[in-house]
N, C-alpha and C positions, 0 to 999 in steps of 0.2 A: 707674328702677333699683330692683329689690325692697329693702326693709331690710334681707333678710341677707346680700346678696351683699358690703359693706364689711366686713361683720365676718367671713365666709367668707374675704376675702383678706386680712385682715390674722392669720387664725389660720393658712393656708398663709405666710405670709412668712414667721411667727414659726416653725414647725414647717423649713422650709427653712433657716433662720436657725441653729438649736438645731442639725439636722442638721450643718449646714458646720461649726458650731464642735465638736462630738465628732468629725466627720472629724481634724479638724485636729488634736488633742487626741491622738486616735488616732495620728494618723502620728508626733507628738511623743514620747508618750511609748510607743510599741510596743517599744522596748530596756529602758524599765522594766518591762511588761507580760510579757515573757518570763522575766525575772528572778524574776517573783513566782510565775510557772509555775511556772517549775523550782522555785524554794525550797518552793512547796504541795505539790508531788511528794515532795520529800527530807522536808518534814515528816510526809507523810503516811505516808512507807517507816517512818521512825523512831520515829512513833508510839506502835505496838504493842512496842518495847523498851524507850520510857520509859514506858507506864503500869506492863511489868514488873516494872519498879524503881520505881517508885510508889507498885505494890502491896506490895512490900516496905518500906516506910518510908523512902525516900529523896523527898523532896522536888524536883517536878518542875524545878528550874531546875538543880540540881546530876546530875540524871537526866539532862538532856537533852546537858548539859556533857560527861558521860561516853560518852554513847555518841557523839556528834560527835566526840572526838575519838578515841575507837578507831575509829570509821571515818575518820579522817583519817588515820590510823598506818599502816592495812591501804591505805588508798589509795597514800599517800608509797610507803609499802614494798615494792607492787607495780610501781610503775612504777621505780622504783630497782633491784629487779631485773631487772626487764624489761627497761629501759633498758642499763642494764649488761652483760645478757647480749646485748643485740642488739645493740650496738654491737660485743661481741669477736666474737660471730658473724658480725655482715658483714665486719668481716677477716679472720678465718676464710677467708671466701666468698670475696671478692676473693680472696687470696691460692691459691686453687686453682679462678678462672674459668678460666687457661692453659690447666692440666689436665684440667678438664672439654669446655673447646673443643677441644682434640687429640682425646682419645674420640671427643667426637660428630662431629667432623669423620670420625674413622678409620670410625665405624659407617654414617657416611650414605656414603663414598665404597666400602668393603665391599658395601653393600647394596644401593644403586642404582647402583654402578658409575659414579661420580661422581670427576672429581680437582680436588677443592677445596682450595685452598691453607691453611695456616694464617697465611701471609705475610700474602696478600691481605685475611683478614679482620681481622686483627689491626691490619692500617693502616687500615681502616674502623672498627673501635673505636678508634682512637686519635682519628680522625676526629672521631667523637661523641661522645669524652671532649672533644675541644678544645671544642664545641658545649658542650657540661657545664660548662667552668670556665669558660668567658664568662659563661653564665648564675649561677655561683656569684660569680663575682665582682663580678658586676652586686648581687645580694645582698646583699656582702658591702659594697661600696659606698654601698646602704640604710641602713645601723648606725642612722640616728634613727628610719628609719619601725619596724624590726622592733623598737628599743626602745620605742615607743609604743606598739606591738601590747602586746608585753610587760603595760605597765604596764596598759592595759585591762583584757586577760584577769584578771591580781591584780585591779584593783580590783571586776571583775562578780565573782571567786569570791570575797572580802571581803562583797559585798554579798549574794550567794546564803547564805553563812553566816550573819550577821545578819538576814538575815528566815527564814532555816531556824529560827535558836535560838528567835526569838520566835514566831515559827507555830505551835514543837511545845511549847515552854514554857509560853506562855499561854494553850494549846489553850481549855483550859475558859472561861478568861474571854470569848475572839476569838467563841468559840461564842454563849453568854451574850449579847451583846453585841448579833450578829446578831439571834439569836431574839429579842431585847426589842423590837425593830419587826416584829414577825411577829404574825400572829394564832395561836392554838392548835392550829389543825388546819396551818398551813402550818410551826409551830415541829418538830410532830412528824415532818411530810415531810422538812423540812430535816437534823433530827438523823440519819435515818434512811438518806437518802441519804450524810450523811457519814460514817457509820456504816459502809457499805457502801465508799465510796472507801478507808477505811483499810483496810479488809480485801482489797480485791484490791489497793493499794498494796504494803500489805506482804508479801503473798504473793507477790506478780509478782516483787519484790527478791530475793525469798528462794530462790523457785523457778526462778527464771533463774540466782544462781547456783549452786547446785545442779543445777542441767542442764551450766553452762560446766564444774563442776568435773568432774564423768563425762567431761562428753565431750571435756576436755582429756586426763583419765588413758588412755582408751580409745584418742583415737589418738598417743596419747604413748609407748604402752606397744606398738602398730603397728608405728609408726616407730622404733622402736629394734627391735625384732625385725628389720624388714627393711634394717637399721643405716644408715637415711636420716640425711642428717646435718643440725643443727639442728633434732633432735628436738623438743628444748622449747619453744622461740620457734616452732616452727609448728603445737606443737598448741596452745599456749596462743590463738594467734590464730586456729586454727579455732573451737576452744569458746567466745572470745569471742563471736565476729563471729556464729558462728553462732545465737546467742540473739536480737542486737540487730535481727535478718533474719531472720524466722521463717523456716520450712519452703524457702527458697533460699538461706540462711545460710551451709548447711554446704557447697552446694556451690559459692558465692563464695569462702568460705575457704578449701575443699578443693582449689580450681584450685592454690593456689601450693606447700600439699603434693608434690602430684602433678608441676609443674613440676620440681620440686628435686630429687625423685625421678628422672625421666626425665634426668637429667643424671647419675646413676649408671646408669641402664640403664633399657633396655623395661621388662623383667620387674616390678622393684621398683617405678614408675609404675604398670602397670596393675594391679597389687595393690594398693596403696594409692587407685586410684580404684575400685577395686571395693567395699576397705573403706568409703571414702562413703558410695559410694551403700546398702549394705548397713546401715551405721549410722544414716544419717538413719530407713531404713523403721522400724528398730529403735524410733529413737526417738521419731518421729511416732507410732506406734500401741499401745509396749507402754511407754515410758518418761514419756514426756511425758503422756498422760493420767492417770497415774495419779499425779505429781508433783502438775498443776497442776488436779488433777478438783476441787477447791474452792475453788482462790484465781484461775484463767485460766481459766473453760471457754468454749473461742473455739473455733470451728472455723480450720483452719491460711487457708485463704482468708480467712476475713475478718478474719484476725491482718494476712496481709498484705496485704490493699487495706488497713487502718487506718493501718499503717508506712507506705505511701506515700504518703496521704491528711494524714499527720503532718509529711512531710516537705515533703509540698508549702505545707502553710498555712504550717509553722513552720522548717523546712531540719532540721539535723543536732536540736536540743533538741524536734522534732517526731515524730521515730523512737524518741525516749524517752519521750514523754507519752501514744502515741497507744496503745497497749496497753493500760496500765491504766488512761485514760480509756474506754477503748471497752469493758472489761470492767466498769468500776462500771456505768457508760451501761446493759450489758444487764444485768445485774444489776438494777437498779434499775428498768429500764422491765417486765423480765419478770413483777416483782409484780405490773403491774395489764393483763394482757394475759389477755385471758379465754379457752379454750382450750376444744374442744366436739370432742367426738367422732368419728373417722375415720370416713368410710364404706370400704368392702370397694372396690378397685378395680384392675384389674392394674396400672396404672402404679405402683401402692404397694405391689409384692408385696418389689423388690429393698431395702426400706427396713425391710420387712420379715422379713427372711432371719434365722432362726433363732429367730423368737420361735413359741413356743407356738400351736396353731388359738385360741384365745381370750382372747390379748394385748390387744386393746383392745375385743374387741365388748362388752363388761361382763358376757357371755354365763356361767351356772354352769359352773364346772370347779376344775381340781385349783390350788387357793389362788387363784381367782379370786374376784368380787365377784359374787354371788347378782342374779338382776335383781331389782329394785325395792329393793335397798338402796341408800338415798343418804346411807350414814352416812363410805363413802371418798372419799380427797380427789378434788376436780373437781368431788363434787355438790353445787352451790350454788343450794340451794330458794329464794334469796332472801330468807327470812325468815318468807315469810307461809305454812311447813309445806305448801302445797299445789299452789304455780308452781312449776312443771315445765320454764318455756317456756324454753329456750337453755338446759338445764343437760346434755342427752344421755340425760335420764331416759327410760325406758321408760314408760308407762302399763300398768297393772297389768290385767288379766283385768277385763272389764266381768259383773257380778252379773248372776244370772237374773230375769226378771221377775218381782217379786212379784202372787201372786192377791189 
């Protein structure tokens, strides 16, 4: 037997060993590991409003106290109306499904020459209401498990709060902390990548609602025009939804619009789906870049392979992280990615489309970069003033022989 082969299996047992036990570690505590997600997120959104108040002389623990709980205000306060108004609205609703089932009954048997009862259907929704209260009842019979549910959710948002306060309260010391087992060059990577999370954190917050708030007014301000009813609970839930879903957001949300609509009439539906689709283009190209051109710049695809991607590692607290993790991520890898010079080639004409003949050749022209100046950014001599090699540099005019 060679002499290293004992100690070769006793370094695989121990490494198999270590492995099993972080497996296990992992599957334990993965409900605590989500918690600290989320709470690194809400620290990292809040951040930049307590160093506000920082910078003004308030002391970060009574800063962070403040703003926590105006954002708890604004939270309650939203869903209390929300709540409030969707609960009168779905009686509202009910109370004139009859009526809207008679129309669409009158319109589809008008139209296709159809004679549909409203008898007939009406004892088939009775049908599947009976289906409905077994199942409500069955629920309703649960009382311990949904008061458990209950008490869970309090105690994970109890605990998301407390490690939010001290995330964003002790920022500097947590920081500190970390970097004192770091070496110098890793202490300054680290700041800097965290640096960068707060900044697309808190942008992504801000600028998201900032997109919900437009695009709730927009089709708020539709749908009352075209006097669809429950105006406000459905544009508030298009502008939601359609943020937390990029770029097919709005036409998830915009289905039930449009639904609700079609039950006042053709007309009023295919307007209101036309406004859709007309306002997502709006906002994909002329709203949304220009909002999020420094705190998101993601293209809309890989906004949404990242929300799936998020969902699938993590479920619903996964379509919340996975944005602005994925936007620090490029953010921070695009520093050290080194970038060299296009060549000319038709496949790259349409990527092309409207820039200048001398947008990228470095070629002399009207406010372009002179050849052999490597004083613009991209040209990086490496140091030693005369390596050229991978920078895009041109080599200058070779001198006449001297006699």
């Amino acid at each position: 037997m060679p002499p290293w082969l004992p100690r070769a299996m006793m370094l695989a047992m121990w490494i198999l060993t270590a492995f099993g036990i972080a497996l296990w570690l992992f599957l334990r505590l993965q409900n605590l590991i989500v918690l600290l997600l989320i709470s690194l997120f809400l620290a990292l959104a809040l951040e930049p409003a307590v160093n506000w108040l920082h910078r003004h002389r308030w002391p970060r623990g009574p800063a962070t106290g403040a703003v926590m709980l105006l954002v708890m205000v604004l939270v309650v306060a939203f869903f209390s109306l929300l709540g409030s108004m969707l609960v009168g609205q779905v009686l509202a609703f009910a109370s004139e499904v009859p009526a809207m089932i008679r129309a669409a009954l009158h319109w589809v048997n008008t139209t296709f020459d159809t004679t549909y009862s409203p008898t007939t259907l009406l004892n088939e929704i009775s049908s599947a209401s009976g289906v409905v209260e077994q199942y409500a009842s069955a629920i309703a019979d649960n009382v311990w498990g949904a008061g458990t549910t209950v008490m869970v959710l309090l105690f994970n948002g109890l605990a998301i709060a407390l490690f939010t306060f001290y995330l964003c309260a002790d920022g500097p010391r947590f920081r500190r902390v970390i970097c004192s087992v770091l070496p110098p060059r890793t202490q300054r990577e680290t700041l800097r990548a965290w640096e960068i999370a707060i900044e697309k954190t808190g942008g992504y917050l801000y600028s998201r609602a900032l997109l919900a708030l437009i695009c709730s007014g927009a089709h708020y301000a539709v749908l009352v025009v075209l006097d669809i009813p429950f105006a406000f609970a459905l544009a508030l839930w298009v502008g939601v939804l359609s943020q937390f879903i990029p770029t097919v957001g709005t036409y998830i949300g915009g289905a039930v619009p449009v639904l609700v609509a079609l039950l006042v009439g053709v007309w009023p539906a295919v307007w209101v789906l036309v406004f859709v689709i007309v306002y997502q283009q709006f906002e994909n190209y002329l709203l949304q870049p220009r909002i999020t051109a420094k705190t998101l710049d993601m293209h809309p695809a890989v906004a949404f392979g990242s929300v799936l991607a998020g969902v699938a590692i993590l479920d619903a607290p996964g379509a919340l992280l996975a944005l602005p993790m994925g936007a620090s991520l490029q953010a921070f890898l695009s520093t050290y990615i080194r970038r060299y010079e296009v060549e000319e080639h038709h496949l790259l004409s349409a990527a092309r489309a409207g820039e200048g003949p001398t947008a990228d050749t470095g070629e002399a022209g009207d406010g372009g970069t002179p050849p052999g100046d490597d004083s613009g950014p991209g040209n990086d001599s490496g140091g030693d003033g005369g390596n050229a090699t991978g920078t895009g540099e041109r080599p200058g005019p070779t001198p006449p022989p001297q006699d």
